[in-house]
DOTI-512685 format. One record per residue (C-alpha): residue in one letter; residue number from 1; x, y, z. Coordinates in steps of 0.05 Angstrom, whole numbers, plus 5000, padded with zeros to 4 digits. Example, Ala and Ser with C-alpha at 12.3 -4.5 7.8 and 13.67 -1.06 7.14 Angstrom:
BEGIN
R  aa    i     u     v     w
R   a    1  5246  4910  5156
R   s    2  5273  4979  5143
***
This chain:
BEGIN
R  aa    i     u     v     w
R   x    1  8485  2389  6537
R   x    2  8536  2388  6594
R   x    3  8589  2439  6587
R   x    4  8662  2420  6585
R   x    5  8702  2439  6643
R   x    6  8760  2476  6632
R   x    7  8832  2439  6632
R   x    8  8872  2448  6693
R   x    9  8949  2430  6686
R   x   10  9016  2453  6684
R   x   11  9007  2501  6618
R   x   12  8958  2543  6671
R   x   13  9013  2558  6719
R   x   14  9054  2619  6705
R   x   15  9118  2636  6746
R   x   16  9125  2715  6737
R   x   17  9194  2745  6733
R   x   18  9210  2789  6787
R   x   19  9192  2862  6757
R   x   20  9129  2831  6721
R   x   21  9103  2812  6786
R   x   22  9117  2884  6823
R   x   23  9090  2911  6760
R   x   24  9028  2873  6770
R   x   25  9024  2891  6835
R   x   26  9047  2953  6851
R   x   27  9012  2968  6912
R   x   28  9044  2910  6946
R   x   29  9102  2950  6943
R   x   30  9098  3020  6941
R   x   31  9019  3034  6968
R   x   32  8979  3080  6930
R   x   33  8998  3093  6853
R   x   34  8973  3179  6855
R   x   35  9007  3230  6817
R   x   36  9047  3269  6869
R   x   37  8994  3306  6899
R   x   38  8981  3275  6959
R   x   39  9051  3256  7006
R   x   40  9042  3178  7013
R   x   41  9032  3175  6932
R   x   42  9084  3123  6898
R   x   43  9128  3167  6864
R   x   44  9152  3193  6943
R   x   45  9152  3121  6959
R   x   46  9202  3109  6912
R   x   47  9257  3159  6927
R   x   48  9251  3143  6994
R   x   49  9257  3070  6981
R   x   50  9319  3083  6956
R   x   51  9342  3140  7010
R   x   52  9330  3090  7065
R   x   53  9384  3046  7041
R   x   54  9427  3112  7040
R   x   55  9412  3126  7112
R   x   56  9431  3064  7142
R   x   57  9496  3070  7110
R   x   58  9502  3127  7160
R   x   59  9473  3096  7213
R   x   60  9519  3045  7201
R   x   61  9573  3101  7209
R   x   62  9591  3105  7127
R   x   63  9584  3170  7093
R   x   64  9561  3230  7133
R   x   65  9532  3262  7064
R   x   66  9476  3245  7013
R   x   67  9466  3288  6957
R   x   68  9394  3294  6919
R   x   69  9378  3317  6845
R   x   70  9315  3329  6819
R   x   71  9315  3349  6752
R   x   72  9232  3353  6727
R   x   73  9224  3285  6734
R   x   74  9290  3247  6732
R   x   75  9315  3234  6806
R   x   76  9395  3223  6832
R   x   77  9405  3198  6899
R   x   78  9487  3193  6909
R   x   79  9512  3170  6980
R   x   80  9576  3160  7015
R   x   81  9575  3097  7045
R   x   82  9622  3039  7033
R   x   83  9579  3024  6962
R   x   84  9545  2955  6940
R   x   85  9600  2907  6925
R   x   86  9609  2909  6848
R   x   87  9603  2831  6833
R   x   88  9537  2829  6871
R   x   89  9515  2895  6845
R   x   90  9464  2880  6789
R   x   91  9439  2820  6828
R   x   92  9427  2875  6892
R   x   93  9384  2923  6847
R   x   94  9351  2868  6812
R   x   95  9344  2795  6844
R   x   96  9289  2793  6900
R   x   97  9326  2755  6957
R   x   98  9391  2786  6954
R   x   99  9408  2832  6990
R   x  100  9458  2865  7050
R   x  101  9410  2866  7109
R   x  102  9385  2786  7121
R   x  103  9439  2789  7171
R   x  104  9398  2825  7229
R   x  105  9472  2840  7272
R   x  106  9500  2889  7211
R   x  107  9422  2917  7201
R   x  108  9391  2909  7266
R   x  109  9350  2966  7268
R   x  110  9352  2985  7185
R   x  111  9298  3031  7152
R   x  112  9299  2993  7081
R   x  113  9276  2922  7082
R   x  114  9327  2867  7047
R   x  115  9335  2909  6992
R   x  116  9264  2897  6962
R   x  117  9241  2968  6962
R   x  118  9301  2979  6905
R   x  119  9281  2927  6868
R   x  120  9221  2959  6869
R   x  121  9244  3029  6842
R   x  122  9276  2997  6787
R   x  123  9217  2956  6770
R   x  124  9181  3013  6772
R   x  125  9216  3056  6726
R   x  126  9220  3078  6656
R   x  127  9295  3086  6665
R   x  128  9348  3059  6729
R   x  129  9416  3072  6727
R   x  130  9457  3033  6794
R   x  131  9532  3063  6799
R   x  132  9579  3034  6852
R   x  133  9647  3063  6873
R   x  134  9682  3018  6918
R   x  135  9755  3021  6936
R   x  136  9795  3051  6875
R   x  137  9734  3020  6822
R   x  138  9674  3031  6800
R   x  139  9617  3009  6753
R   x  140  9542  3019  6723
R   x  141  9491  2985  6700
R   x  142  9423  3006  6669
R   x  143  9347  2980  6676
R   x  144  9286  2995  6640
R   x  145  9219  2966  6680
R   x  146  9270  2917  6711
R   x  147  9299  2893  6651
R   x  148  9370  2903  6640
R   x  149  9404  2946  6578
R   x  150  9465  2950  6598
R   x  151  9523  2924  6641
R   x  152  9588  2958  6639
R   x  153  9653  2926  6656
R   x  154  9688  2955  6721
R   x  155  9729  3009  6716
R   x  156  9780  3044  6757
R   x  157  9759  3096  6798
R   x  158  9780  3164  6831
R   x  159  9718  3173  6867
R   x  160  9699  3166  6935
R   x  161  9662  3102  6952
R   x  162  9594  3098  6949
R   x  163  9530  3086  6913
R   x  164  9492  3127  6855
R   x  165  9416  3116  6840
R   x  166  9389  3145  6778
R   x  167  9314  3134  6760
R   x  168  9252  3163  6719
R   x  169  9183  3133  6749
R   x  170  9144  3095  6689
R   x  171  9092  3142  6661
R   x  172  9055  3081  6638
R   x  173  9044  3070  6718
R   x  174  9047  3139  6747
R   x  175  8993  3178  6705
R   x  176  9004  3255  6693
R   x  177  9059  3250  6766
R   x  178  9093  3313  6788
R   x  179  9144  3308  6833
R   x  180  9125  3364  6889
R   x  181  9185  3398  6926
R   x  182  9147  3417  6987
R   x  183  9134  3342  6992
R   x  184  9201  3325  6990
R   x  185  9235  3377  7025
R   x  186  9191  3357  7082
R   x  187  9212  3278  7084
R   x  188  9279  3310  7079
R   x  189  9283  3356  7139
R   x  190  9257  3294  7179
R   x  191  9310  3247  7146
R   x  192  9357  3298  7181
R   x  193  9327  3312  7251
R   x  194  9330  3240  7257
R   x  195  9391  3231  7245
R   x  196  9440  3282  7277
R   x  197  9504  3295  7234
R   x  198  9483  3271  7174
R   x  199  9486  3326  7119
R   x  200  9434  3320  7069
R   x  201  9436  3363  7000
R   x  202  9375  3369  6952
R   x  203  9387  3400  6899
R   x  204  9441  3453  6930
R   x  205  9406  3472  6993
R   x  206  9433  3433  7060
R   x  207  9392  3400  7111
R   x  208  9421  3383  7168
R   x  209  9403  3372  7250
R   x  210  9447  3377  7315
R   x  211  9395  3363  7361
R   x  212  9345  3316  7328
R   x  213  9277  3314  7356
R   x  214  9286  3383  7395
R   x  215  9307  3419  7328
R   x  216  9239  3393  7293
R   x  217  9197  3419  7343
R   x  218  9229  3493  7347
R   x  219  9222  3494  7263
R   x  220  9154  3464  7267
R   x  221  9131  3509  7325
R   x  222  9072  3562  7295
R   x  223  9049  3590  7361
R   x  224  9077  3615  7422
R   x  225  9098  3559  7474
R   x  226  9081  3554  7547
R   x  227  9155  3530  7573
R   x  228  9222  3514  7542
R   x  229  9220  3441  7499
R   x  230  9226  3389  7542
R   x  231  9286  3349  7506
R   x  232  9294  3260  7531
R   x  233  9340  3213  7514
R   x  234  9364  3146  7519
R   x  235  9382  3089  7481
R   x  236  9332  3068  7433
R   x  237  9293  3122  7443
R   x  238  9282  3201  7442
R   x  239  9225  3245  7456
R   x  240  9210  3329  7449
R   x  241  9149  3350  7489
R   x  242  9116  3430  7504
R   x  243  9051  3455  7490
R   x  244  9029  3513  7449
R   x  245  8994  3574  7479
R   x  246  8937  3578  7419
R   x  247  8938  3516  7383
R   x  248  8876  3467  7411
R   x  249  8890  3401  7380
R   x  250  8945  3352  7398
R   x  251  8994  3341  7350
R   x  252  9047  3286  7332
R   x  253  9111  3271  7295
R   x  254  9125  3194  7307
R   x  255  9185  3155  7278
R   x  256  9204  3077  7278
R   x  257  9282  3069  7261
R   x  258  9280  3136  7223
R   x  259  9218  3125  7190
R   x  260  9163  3177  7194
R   x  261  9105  3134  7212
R   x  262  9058  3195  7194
R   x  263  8992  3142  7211
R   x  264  9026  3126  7281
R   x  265  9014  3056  7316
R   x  266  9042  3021  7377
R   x  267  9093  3071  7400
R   x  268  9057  3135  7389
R   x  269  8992  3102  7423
R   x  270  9045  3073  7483
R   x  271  9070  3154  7487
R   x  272  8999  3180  7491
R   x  273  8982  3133  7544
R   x  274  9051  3137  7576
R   x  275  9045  3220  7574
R   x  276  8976  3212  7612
R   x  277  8998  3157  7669
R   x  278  9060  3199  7686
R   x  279  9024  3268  7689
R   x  280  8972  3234  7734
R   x  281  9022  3199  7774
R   x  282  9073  3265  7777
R   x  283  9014  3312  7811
R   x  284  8981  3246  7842
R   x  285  8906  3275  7814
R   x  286  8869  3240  7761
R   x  287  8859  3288  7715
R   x  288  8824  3274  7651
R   x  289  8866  3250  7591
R   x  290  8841  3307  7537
R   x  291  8854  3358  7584
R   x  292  8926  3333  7600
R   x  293  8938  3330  7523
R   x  294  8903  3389  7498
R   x  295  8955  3426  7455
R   x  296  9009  3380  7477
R   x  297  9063  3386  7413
R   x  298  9104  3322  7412
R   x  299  9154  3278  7376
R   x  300  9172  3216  7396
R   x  301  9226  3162  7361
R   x  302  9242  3097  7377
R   x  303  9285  3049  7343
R   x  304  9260  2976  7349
R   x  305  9292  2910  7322
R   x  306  9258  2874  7263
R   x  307  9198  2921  7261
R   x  308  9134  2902  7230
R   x  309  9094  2955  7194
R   x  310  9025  2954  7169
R   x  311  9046  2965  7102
R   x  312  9099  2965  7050
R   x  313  9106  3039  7058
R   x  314  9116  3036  7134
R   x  315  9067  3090  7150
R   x  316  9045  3053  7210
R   x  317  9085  3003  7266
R   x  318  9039  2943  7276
R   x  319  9088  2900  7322
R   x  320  9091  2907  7401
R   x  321  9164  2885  7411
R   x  322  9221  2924  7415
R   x  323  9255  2856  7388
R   x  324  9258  2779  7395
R   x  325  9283  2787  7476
R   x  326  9269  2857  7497
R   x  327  9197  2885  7526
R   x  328  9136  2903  7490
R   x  329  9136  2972  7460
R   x  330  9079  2997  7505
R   x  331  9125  2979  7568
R   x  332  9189  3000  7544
R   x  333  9152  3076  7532
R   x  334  9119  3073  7593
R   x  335  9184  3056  7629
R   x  336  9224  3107  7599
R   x  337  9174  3169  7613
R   x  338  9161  3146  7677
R   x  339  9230  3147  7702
R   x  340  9253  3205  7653
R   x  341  9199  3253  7653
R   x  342  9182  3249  7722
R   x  343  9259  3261  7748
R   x  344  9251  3325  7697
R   x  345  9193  3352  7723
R   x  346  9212  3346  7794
R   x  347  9287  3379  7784
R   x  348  9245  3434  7739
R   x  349  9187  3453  7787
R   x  350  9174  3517  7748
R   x  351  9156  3477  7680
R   x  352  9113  3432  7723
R   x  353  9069  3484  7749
R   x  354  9055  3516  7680
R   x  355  9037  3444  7663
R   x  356  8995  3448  7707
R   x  357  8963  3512  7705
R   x  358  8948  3485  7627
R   x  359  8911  3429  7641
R   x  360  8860  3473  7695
R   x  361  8855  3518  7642
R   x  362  8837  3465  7588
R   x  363  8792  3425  7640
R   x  364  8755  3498  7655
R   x  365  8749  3496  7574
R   x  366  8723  3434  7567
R   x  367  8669  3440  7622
R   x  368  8647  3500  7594
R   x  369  8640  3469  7522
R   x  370  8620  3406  7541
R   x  371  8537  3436  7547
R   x  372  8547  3448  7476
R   x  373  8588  3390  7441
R   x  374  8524  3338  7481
R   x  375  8475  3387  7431
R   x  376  8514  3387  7370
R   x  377  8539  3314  7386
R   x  378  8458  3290  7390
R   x  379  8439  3339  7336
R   x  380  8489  3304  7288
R   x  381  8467  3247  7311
R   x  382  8395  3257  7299
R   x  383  8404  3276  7230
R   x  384  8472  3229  7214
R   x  385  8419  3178  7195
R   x  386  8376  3220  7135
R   x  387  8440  3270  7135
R   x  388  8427  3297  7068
R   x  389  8488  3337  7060
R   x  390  8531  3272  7065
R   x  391  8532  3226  7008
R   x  392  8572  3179  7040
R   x  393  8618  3127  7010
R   x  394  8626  3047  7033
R   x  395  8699  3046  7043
R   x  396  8735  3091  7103
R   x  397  8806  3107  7111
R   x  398  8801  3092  7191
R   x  399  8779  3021  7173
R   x  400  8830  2973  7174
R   x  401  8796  2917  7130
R   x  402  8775  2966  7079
R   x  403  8821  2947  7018
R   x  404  8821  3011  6982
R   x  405  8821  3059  7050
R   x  406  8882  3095  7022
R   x  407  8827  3115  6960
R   x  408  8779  3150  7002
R   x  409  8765  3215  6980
R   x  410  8703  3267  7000
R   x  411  8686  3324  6962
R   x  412  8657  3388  6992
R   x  413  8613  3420  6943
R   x  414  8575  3480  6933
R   x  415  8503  3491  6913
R   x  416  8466  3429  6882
R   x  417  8469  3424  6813
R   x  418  8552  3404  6828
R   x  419  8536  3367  6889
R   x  420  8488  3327  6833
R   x  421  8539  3320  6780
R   x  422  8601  3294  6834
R   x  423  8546  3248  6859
R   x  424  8519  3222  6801
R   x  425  8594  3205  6770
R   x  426  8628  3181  6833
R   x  427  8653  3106  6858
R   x  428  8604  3101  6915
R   x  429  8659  3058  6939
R   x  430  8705  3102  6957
R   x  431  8685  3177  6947
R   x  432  8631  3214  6990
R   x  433  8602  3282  6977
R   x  434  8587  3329  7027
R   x  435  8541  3398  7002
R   x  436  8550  3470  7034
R   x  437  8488  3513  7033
R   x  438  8518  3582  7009
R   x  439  8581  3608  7030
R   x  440  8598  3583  7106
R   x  441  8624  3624  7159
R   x  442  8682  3660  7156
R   x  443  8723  3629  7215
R   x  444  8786  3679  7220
R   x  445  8795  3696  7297
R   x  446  8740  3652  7322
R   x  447  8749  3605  7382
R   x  448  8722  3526  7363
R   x  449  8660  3543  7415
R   x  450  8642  3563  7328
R   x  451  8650  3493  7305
R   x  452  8592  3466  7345
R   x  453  8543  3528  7342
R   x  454  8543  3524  7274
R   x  455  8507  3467  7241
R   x  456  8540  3465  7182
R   x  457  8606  3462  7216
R   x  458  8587  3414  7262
R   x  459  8567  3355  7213
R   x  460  8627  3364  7165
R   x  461  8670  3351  7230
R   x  462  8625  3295  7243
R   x  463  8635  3265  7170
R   x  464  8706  3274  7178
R   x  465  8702  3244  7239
R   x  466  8767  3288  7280
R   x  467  8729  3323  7330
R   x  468  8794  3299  7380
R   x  469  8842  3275  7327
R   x  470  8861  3258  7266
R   x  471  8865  3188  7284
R   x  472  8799  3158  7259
R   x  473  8795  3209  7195
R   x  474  8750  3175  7152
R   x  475  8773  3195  7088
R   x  476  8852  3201  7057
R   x  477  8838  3255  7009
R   x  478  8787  3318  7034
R   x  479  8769  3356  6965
R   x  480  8745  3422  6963
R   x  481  8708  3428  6897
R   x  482  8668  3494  6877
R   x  483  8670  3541  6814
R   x  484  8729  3578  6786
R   x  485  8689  3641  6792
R   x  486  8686  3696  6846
R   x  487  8640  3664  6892
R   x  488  8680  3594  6881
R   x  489  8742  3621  6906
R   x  490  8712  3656  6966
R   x  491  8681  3590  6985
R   x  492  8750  3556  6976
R   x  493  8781  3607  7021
R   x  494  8734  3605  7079
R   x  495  8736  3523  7079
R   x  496  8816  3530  7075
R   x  497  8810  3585  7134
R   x  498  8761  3537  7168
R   x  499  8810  3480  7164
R   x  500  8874  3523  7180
R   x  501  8834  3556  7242
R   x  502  8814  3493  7274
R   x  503  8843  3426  7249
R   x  504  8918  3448  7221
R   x  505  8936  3379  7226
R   x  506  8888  3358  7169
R   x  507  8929  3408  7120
R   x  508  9003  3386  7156
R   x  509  8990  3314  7142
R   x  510  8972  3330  7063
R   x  511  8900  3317  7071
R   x  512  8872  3375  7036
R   x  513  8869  3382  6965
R   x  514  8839  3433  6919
R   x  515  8795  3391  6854
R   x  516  8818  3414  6780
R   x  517  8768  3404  6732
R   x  518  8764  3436  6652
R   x  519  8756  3500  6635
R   x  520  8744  3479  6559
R   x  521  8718  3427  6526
R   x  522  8750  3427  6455
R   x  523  8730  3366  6396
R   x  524  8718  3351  6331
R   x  525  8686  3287  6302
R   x  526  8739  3241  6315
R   x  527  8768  3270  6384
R   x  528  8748  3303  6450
R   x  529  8796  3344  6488
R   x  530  8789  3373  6564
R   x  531  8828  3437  6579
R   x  532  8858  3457  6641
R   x  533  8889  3518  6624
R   x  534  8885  3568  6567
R   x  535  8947  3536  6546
R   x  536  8917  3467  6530
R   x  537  8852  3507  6502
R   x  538  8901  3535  6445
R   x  539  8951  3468  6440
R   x  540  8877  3434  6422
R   x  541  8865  3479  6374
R   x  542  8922  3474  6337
R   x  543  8915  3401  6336
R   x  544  8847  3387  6320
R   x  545  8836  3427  6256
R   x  546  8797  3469  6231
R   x  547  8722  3493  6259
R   x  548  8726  3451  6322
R   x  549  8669  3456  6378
R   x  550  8690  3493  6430
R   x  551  8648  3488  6502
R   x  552  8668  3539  6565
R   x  553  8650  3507  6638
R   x  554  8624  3569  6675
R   x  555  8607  3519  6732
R   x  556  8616  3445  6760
R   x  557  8542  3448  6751
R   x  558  8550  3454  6680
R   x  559  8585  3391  6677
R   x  560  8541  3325  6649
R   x  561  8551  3274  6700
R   x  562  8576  3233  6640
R   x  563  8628  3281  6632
R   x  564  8644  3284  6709
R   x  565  8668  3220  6709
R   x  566  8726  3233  6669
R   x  567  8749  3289  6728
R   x  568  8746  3252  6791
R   x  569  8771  3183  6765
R   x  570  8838  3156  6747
R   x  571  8857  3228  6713
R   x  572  8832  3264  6770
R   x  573  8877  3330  6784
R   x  574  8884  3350  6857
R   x  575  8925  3411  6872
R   x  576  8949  3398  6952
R   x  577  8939  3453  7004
R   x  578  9014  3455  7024
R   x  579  9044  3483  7088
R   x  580  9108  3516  7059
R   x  581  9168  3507  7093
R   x  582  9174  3584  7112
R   x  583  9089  3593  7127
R   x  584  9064  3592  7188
R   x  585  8982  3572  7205
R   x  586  8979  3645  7232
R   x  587  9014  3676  7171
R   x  588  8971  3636  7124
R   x  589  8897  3661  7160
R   x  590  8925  3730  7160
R   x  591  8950  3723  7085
R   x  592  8879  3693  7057
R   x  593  8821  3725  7109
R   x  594  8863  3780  7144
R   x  595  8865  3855  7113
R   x  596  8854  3858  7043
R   x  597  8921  3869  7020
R   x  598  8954  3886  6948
R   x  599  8988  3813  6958
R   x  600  8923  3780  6976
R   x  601  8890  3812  6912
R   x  602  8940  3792  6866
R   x  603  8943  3724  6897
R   x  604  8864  3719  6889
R   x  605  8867  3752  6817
R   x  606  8931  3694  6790
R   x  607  8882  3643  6820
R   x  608  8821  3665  6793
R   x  609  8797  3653  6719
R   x  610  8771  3695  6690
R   x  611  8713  3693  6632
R   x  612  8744  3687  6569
R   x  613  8703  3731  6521
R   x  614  8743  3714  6457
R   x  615  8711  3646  6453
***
């Protein structure tokens, strides 16, 4: 019997409106869904989406101020510029195509691209409200998931020009999201060193920058610094460069056109290389490029016509040209430090010789480490093969054709009974499990020569894969998952003091996470209900009637596999380690593994839960 083949014709094409096709595909748009936990999660995406558009108003020289409200989850964005005109306004917020910035003169070097990333938003949300004041009139319209409510007529106005976002983030899309202020306040404060003059207020405090790039180093700096910031600029471009006195690693802030292109590309890898060539060239010795680097502290910003990102999100710059007629990115860096950096260094002879006197001092370093990083590099080696404290996944977040990169998560685990449960339960695509043997070293104080002596240490730096940088992390999300018991949280401690000691940048970049899982299981015949908190142990209660069975998880061990599943999937809950905008690295180590203080004990007895012997 031959089977009938299915009818192909014109009923089988669909043409999607404009929102159901976003709303499809989301991650065409807007990168990784998340819940707010991680930086680069969608809801962030969103308000800056729409605060792009804000800031090239101002770079357009309209409106010096944007004001930001975040109410729980209900965001306002209000800016100052010269306002969408009111006839095109709906079809601007709403109509893919149409848009202020096609004309590359007026938006030459814009963050927000044509206008799609609001059409986005609004797709994207439960509820968007677009309000335009432009000279003496004003007027509002209203979305829900793209669809428009309501369209009012236009009214005079009193107020100053400029346009008013209002938007809610679909909960239908964003599972469980929570709109993190240290997140924001962070994009923020980078919106504002890049852009000297313009006055940003979030929800009544004021950011604001005179001297752009050199302003974001002195608030970022954690350590003592070897000589004053060396502060460049020209058109097009602007660079801050020193190096820290303790810090080991390099580390980076890159921008494209105002953009914080936290994964890099062209023009961070063209300053690396540029950094090197004129160092070498300056003291005419070629001296190796870790050691001119090592604890180099750098931002660099470039503005570049018609860029091309990797990615809707514009984490990383892809394209080579600075635009259609002008050099490559790689020469136009090059050119610039070389002629710039080198004219510095010779007019400042005293900041060239404590360069210098660094990169002996990090060269002495390496050759004295180097005996040890060959053993631990060819003992991780040997055992990298049968490594059976790395369950590893198929799909890395340093691999470019891996389509679900941004999803890679490890989990470091504690004793074997969880490691068995996490493994068991995971998507071998995409998380990897890595198993500690007892509580690891306490790190506080300790130089790196630490991270190769001890095994342990060693091979988790291996499976992360940032011995030098952060550059070829292998995994997005690092998850440290042990017990909510004594032991549990001394474990978490020491890993965060491990990661804080040695690779800051992991932590900076919103890397590290903390794993929630249930306290209680609570159900009845019908229903099955995982508590977080005591609070949802008694709202369960209440709901499910009388006599239900009630199940306390002493450990991750405890958890069925089965059961597991439900954790680290789509509802997984990741708390972030977070970098607070008034913490320093040092202040931190002291605060969790320095002197046993009344402040640390609280902080370990709020964090800590405890057995609940009413149940």
């Amino acid at each position: 019997m031959s089977e009938t083949k299915p009818i192909y014709s014109e009923d089988n094409i669909r043409t999607l409106d404009w929102q159901e096709h976003i709303r499809l595909r989301p991650g065409m748009y807007i990168g990784k869904l998340g819940d707010g936990s991680s930086a680069d999660d969608g809801i962030y995406i969103l308000l800056k989406e729409i605060i792009d558009n804000s800031i090239d108003e101002f770079r357009m020289k309209s409106g010096k101020k944007i004001e930001i409200k975040l109410d729980e989850k209900t965001v306002t964005i209000r800016d100052f510029g010269r306002g969408i005109p009111l006839g095109k306004m709906v079809d601007a917020v709403s109509k893919m195509n149409t848009g202020g910035k096609y004309d590359s003169k007026a938006f030459k070097k814009s963050v927000g691209l044509n206008g799609v990333g609001t059409k986005a938003v609004n797709a994207l949300s439960d509820y968007f409200r677009v309000k335009s004041v432009r000279d003496g009139k004003a007027k509002v319209a209203e979305f829900s998931k793209g669809v428009i409510t309501e369209e009012h007529s236009e009214v005079e106005s009193s107020e100053r020009n400029g346009t008013e976002i209002t938007f809610i983030p679909d909960h239908e899309i964003f599972l469980n999201f929570k709109f993190r202020k240290e997140y924001i306040e962070r994009m923020l404060r980078n919106y504002a060193y890049l852009n000297p003059g313009l006055k940003i207020v979030f929800n009544g405090e004021t950011y604001f920058s005179e001297n752009g790039l050199k302003d974001l180093l002195e608030e970022n700096l954690e350590d003592d610094i070897l000589y004053p910031i060396i502060h460049l600029k020209a058109e097009d471009i602007e660079v801050a460069i020193t190096h820290s006195d303790k810090s080991q690693s390099e580390s980076y802030f890159s921008f494209v056109n105002g953009q914080n292109t936290t994964q890099g590309g062209t023009h961070l890898n063209a300053f690396r290389e540029a950094y090197v060539k004129t160092i070498r060239e300056f003291f005419n010795k070629n001296f190796d490029a870790a050691d001119i680097r090592k604890s180099i502290i750098a931002a660099i910003s470039v503005n570049v016509e018609e860029p091309v990102f990797e990615s809707q999100t514009k984490t990383k710059l892809g394209s080579n040209d600075m635009g259609p007629n002008g050099p490559t990115v790689r020469t136009f860096v090059v050119d610039f430090l070389k002629t710039k950096l080198d004219n510095f260094l010779h007019k400042n002879t005293e900041i060239a010789e404590v360069v210098q006197k660094k990169i002996l001092t990090s060269e002495k370093e390496r050759k004295e480490l180097s005996g040890i990083q060959k053993l631990a590099r060819e003992r991780a080696k040997k055992v990298s093969l049968h490594n059976k404290k790395l369950r590893d996944c198929r799909q890395h977040y340093n691999d470019q054709k891996a389509e679900r990169k941004s999803e890679s998560q490890i989990f470091i685990t504690e004793g074997d009974s969880a490691s068995g449960s996490i493994t068991k339960s995971r998507d071998v695509e995409t998380q990897a499990v890595f198993s500690l043997k007892g509580k690891p070293l306490n790190c506080y104080g300790l130089t790196k020569r630490v991270v190769y002596e001890n095994e342990e240490f060693n091979l988790l730096q291996a499976a992360l894969n940032i011995e030098d940088s952060l550059e070829d992390l292998r995994y997005n999300q690092v998850i440290i998952a042990t017990d909510a018991d004594v032991d549990g949280m001394h474990i978490r401690l020491l890993m965060i003091t491990f990661f804080l000691q040695f690779f800051p940048d992991l932590i900076k970049n919103g890397h590290l996470h903390i794993l929630q899982t249930p306290l209680f299981r609570v159900r009845n015949k019908k229903e099955t209900r995982y508590c977080y908190t005591e609070e949802e142990r008694l709202k369960a209660l209440n709901e499910l009637g009388k006599n239900p069975e009630i199940t306390r998880f002493k450990g991750l061990g405890e958890i069925s596999p089965e059961e597991f599943r439900h954790f680290i999937g789509k509802d997984i809950r990741l708390e972030p380690v977070v970098l607070g905008k008034d913490q320093t690295i040092e202040q931190l180590l002291d605060f969790y593994m320095g002197k046993n203080t009344p402040e640390r004990q609280q902080f370990i007895l709020e964090n800590l839960i405890l057995e609940d012997t009413d149940i």
